[in-house]
Every structure is written in C-alpha cells, then in structure tokens.
C-alpha positions in Angstrom: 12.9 18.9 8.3 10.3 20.9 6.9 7.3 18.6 5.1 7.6 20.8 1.8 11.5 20.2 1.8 11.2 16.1 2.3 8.3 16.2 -0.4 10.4 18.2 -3.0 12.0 17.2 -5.9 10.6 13.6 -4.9 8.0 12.7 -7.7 6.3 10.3 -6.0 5.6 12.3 -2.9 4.7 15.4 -5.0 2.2 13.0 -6.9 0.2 12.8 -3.8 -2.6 15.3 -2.5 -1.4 16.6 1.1 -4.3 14.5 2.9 -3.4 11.2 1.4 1.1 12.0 2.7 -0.9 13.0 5.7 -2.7 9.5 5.9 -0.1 7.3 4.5 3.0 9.1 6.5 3.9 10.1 9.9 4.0 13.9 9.8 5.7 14.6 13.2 8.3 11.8 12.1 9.3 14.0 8.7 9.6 17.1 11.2 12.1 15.3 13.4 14.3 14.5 10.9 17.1 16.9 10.9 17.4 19.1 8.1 20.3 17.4 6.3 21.9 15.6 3.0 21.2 12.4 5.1 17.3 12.9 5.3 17.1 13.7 1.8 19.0 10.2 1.0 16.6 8.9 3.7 13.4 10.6 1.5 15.3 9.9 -2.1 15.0 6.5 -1.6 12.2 5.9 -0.5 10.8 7.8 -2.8 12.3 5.4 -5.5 10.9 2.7 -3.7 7.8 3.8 -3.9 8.1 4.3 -7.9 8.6 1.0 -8.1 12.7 1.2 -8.3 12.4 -1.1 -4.7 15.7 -3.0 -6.0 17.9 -0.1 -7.4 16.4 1.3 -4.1 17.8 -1.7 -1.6 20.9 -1.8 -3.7 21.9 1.4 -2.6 21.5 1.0 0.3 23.7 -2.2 0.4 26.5 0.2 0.1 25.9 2.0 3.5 27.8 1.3 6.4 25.3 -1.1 9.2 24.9 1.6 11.1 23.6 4.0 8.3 21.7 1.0 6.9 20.0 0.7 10.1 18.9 4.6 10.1 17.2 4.8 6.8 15.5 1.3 7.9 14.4 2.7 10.9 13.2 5.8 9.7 11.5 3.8 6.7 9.1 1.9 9.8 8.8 5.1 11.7 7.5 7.0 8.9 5.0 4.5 7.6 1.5 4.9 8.8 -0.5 2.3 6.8 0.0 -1.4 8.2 0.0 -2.2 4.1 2.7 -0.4 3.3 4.9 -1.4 5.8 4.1 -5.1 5.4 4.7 -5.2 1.5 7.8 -2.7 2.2 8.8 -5.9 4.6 8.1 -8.6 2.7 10.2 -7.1 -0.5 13.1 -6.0 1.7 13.2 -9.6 3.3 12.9 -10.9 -0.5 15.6 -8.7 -1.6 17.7 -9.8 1.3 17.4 -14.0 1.1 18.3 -13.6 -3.0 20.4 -11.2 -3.5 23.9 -11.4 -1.9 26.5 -8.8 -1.3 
C-alpha cells in the first residue's frame, strides 16, 4: 500500500508532518500491506485509536472473526516504532480486554 493511500482520509495520520509518521511508524511495514479494503480497516482503526476513540476502536474489532482479530493486532505491533506507543497501545488493549466482555 502506498504511504499517501494508508495516510488519507485518516485525520489523525494527516495531522502529522511526514518526519514525525516517519519516526513514529514503520514505513516499509505500510508498503507491505496489500493494497486492499482490509488495510484500510487495518489503518481506520487505528487511526481512531489514536484520536482517542481506543474503545469504539477495540469494539470493532470484537466483531472480527480470531483470525482477522489477530491481523489487525499484528499489524498494529509491526507498524509501531516508538516503544511508548506500543506499551500504552498494550496496556489499554489488555484493559479493554479484562473489563469488557463479549
């Protein structure tokens, strides 16, 4: 997926200077995503997590199948280049997880 198409129409992402996506995310990762309505639900919602919508954000993706679950999850770690972001993102998933029961 091209950088420009997993930043756009994601306010968060387009809120940030190219430099600071460049520091905070893993570029090659976004490029080895397949160009696809699933990558965009993979960028989508994390771009809502990152606006602060973390639990409309996890709620959706309650309502995946495991193994989609899993890839958005996974592609979540894998894109994540700052250790802060990832440990926060962790500790709020794990949260969401132990308190709220589907």
């Amino acid at each position: 997926m091209k950088i420009s198409d997993f930043i756009k129409g994601n306010d968060y992402f387009e809120s940030l200077g190219f430099e600071e996506i460049q520091r905070r995310f893993s570029l090659s990762v976004i490029e080895d995503l397949p160009d696809n309505d699933s990558s965009r639900v993979i960028a989508n919602l994390l771009n809502m997590y990152f606006l602060d919508y973390l639990y409309v954000s996890f709620v959706i993706i309650e309502n995946f199948d495991d193994v989609e679950k899993m890839k958005i999850y996974e592609t979540w770690i894998c894109l994540l280049r700052e250790r802060d972001d990832l440990e926060k993102m962790m500790r709020r998933l794990i949260r969401f997880k132990l308190f709220n029961k589907f």
